[in-house]
Structures are given as structure tokens and as C-alpha cells.
C-alpha positions in Angstrom: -175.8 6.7 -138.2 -172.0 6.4 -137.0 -174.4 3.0 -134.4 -175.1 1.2 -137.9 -172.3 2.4 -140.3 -169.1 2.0 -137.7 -169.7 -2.0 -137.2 -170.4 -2.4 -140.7 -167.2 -0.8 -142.0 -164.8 -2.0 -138.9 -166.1 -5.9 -139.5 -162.9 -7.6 -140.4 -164.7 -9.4 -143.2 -165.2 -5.8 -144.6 -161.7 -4.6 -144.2 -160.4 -7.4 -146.4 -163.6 -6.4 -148.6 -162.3 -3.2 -148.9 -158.6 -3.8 -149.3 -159.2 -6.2 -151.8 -161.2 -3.3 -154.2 -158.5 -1.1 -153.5 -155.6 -3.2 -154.5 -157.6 -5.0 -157.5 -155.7 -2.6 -160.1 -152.3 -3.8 -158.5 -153.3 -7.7 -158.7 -155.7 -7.9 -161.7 -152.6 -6.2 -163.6 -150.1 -8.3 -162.2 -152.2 -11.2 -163.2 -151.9 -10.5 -166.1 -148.4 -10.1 -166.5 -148.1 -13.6 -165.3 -149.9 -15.2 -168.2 -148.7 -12.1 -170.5 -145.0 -11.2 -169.6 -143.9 -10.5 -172.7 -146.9 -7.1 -172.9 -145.2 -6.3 -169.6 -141.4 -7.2 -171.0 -142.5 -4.7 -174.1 -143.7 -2.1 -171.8 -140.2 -2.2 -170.2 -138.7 -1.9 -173.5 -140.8 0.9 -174.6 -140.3 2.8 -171.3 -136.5 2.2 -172.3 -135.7 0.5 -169.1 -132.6 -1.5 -169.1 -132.9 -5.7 -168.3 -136.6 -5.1 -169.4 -136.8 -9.1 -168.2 -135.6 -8.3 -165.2 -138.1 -5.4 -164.5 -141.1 -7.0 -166.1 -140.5 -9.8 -163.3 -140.1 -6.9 -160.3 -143.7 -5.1 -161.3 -145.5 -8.5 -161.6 -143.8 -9.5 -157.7 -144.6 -6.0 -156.5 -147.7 -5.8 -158.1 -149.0 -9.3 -156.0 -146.7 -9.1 -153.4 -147.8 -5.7 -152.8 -151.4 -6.6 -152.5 -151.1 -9.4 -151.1 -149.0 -8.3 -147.7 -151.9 -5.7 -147.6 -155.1 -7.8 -148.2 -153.8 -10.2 -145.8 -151.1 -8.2 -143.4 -149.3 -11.1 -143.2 -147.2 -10.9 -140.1 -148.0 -7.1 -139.8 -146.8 -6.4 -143.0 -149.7 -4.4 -144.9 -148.0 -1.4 -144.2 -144.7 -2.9 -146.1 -147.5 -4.3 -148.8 -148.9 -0.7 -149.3 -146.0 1.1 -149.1 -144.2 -1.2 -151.9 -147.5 0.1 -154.3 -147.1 3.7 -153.5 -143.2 3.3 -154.1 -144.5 1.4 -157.6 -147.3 4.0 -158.3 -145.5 7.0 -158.0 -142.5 5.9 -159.5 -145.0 5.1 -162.9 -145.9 8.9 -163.2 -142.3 10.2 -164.3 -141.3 6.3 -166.4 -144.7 5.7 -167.7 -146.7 8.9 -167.9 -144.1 11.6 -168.0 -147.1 14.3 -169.0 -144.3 17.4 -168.8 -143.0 16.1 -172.0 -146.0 16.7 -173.6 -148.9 19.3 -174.9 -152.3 19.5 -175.6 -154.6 16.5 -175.5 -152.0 13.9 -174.8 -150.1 16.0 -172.1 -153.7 16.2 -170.4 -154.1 12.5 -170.6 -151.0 11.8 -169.1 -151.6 14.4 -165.9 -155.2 12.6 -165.6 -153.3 9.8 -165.1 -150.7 11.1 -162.8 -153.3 12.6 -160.7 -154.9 9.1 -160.3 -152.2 7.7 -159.5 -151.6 10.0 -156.8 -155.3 9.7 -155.4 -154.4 6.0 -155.2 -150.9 6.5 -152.7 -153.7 8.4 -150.5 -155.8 5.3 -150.3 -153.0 2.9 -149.7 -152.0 5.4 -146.8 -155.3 5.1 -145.4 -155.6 1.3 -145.8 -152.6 1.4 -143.8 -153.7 3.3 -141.2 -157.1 1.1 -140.9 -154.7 -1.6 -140.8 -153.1 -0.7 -138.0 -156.4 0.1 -135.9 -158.3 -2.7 -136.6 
């Protein structure tokens, strides 16, 4: 199995495939901040975050940046890409989805999230490390 599955998933056309999936949360959403900044401005607001302008405009360049250094790893850089999205992602979990603040069906919610968001730093860590072999 490894004689048919190894070439397949070690193709560079793949790698980009895969990276691509991976990141499409982090470059769909900052997409959409682009042509929707002031959702993402408001979500800065609501977050209470101070120069919500300012911030909106650092999640939609991390966001692309992000995904972009690691689609591409421009000039070696995926690893710099990736880590600037785990940085981003985990740093959501206490601004965004702080789920100790709350109970029952909400406070669930919120951990559900977290944990995603989690599960996510361990793909980024692994795209970096495919990175780096292949």
C-alpha cells in the first residue's frame, strides 16, 4: 500500500493540494474581511480590542499572509506562514471564545471551538514538517 499511497501524497502537486485545504479557513476568512472589513472591524469592537481598524487589518494580513507563505513556502518561509496561524489561532481561543467565562450550552460551544482550534495548530505543525521534507 505505502508503493501506491507514498508517491501519491509526496507529489508536489499534492502538497500544495493539501496545504491549500488546510489553510482554506485562514484565506476564505481573510477574503472576506477584504471585501467586508467593517464585520471584521465590528468583531474587534465586540472583542473590545483597542484600534479595532488597526487589528481588523493585522487578522486579514495574517490571515493571507499566513497561508500564503505556507501554500507557496516562498523563500522557505512556510514554516514562518504556519507558525503566524498557530500564533493567530491560539490567540482566538482566550479573545474570541473565552469558554471559562461561560456555562452550560454556550460554555460547551465555545470549548468545541477551542478544541478545534487547537486540532488545527497540530495540522499547521505537521504541514510544516512536510514542508521541510519534501
Amino acid at each position: 500500500m505505502d508503493q501506491i499511497l507514498l508517491p501519491l501524497v509526496t507529489h508536489p502537486h499534492a502538497i500544495i493540494f493539501m496545504k491549500v485545504v488546510l489553510t482554506s479557513f485562514f484565506w476564505l476568512a481573510g477574503l472576506f474581511g477584504v471585501f467586508n472589513f467593517g464585520v471584521i472591524k465590528q468583531e474587534m469592537i465586540d472583542a473590545k480590542l483597542p484600534q479595532p481598524a488597526f487589528f481588523a487589518s493585522a487578522t486579514i494580513l495574517c490571515q493571507l499572509g499566513g497561508a500564503l507563505l505556507l501554500i507557496t513556502d516562498f523563500q522557505d518561509l512556510a514554516w514562518l506562514g504556519a507558525g503566524a496561524l498557530a500564533v493567530f489561532t491560539l490567540l482566538c481561543i482566550p479573545i474570541g471564545h473565552p469558554f471559562w467565562k461561560y456555562e452550560g450550552e454556550k460554555g460547551m460551544h465555545e470549548f468545541q471551538i477551542a478544541l478545534e482550534h487547537v486540532a488545527m495548530v497540530g495540522g499547521l505543525m505537521i504541514a510544516v514538517a512536510i514542508s521541510m521534507l519534501y
